[in-house]
N, C-alpha and C positions, 0 to 999 in steps of 0.2 A: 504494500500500500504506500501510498506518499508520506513520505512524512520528513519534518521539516525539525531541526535541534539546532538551537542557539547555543551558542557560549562563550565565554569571554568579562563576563559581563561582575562587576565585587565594586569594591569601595575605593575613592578616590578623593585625593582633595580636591579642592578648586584649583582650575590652572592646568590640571593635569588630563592625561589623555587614555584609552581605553581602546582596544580593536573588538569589536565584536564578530563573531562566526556563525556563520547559517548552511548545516552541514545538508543538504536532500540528497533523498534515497526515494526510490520507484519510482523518479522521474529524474529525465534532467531540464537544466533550462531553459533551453530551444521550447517555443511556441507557447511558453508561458509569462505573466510580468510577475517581477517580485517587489516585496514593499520591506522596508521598515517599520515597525508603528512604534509608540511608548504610549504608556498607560501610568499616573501617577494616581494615588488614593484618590475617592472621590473627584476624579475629573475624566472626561468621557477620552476616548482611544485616538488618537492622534498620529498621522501621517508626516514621518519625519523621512526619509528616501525614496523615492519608490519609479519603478521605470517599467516602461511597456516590456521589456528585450532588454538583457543583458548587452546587448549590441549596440542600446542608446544611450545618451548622454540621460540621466538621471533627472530627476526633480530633488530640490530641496527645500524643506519647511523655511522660511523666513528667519524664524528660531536658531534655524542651526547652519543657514547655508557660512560656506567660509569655515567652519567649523567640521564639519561634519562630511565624511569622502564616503560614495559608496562605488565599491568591486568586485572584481569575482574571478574565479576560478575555475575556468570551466574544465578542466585536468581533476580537478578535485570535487567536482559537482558542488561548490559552497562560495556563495557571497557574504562579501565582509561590510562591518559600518566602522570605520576609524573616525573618533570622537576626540575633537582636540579642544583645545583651551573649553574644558568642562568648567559649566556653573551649578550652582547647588538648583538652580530650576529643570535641569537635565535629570533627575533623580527620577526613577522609573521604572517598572519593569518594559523593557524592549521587546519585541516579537519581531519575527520575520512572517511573513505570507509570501504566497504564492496563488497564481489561478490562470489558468487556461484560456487562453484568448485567441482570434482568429486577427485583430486586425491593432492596431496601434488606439492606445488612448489617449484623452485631452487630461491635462495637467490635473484638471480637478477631481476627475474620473478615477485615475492612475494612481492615487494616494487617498482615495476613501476606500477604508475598512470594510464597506459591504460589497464591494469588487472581489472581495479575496476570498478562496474557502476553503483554502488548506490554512493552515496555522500551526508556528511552535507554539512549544510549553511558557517561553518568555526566560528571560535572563533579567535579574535583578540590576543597574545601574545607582548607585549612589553616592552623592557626590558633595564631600563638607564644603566648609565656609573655611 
């Protein structure tokens, strides 16, 4: 079956940077988009990478662009999120997604949540003052 494991993801201070890893198994990349999300307590699931095709130049959240690189591997079947100059608002648990698509998405499309329906378990992100 698909499935999607994060990891990389523990405690950091401010200022400091984190690579996150997005291992898939029973698919690969091709013909699918993948995403980033984070998800902090009480606040709804939030679209921080995400690209039609590992082929395409990525979107970044406002949040984080400058900050935040997303890549991949296609040797390794795993896309990565490298998180630089962390702030304690970065604090989260992280998910990757994945989903099945035929054609290229629009920016807004491409990083909402209810696009996706594969899903990791999430990886913990937190990040002092």
């Amino acid at each position: 079956e698909v499935q999607l494991v994060e990891s990389g993801g523990g405690l950091v201070q401010a200022g400091g940077s984190l690579r996150l890893s997005c291992a898939a198994s029973g698919f690969t990349f091709d013909g699918y988009a993948i995403g980033w999300f984070r998800q902090a307590p009480g606040k709804e699931r939030e679209g921080v990478s995400c690209t039609s095709s590992v082929d395409v130049k990525p979107y970044y959240a406002d949040s984080v662009r400058g900050r935040f690189f997303f890549s991949s591997d296609k040797t390794k079947n795993t896309v990565y999120l490298q998180m630089n100059s962390l702030k304690p608002e970065d604090t989260a648990v992280y998910y990757c997604a994945a989903a099945q698509l035929r054609t290229l998405l629009d920016v807004h499309t491409v990083c909402s949540a209810p696009t996706y329906e594969y899903w990791g378990e999430g990886t913990q992100v937190t990040v002092s003052s």
